[in-house]
C-alpha positions, 0 to 999 in steps of 0.5 A: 291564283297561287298553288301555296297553302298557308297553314295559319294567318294573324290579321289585324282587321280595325281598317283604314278611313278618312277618319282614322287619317285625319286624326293620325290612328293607323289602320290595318287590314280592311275585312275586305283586304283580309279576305283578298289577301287569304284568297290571293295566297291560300290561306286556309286559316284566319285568326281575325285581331285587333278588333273592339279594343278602341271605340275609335279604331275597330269595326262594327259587330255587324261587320264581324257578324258578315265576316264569320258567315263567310268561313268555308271548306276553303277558308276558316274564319276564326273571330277569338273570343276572351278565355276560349282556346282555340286549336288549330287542326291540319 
């Protein structure tokens, strides 16, 4: 476990599978790698994207549903919504 603490993390979470393989779509980050990732290197602040833009190449509202009860004191888990402000506090 690293001793860094990373202030703020944009990460791409639509995934990656056989699927999205087969039919030359790239995938990012799976929620699972994303959250691994913030853990590995301490980042304690994770703006979640590239969700819900393509029917084809997104995860599922249950799956960001899971995601946003995972936020805690060490990791706060922000799932953006359209016309909302967010601010980013130390």
């Amino acid at each position: 476990m690293t001793h860094l603490k990373i202030d703020l993390a944009l990460l791409p979470i639509n995934g990656r599978d056989e699927f999205r393989l087969k039919h030359d779509i790239a995938g990012n980050f799976k929620i699972s790698e994303a959250l691994d990732l913030c853990q590995e290197v301490g980042i304690i602040n994770l703006i979640v994207h590239h969700f819900g833009m393509f029917a084809y190449n997104t995860v599922s509202y249950d799956d960001l549903e899971r995601l946003k009860k995972k936020s805690s004191k060490s990791l706060r888990i922000i799932i953006p919504e359209v016309d909302v402000v967010y601010k980013i506090r130390r």
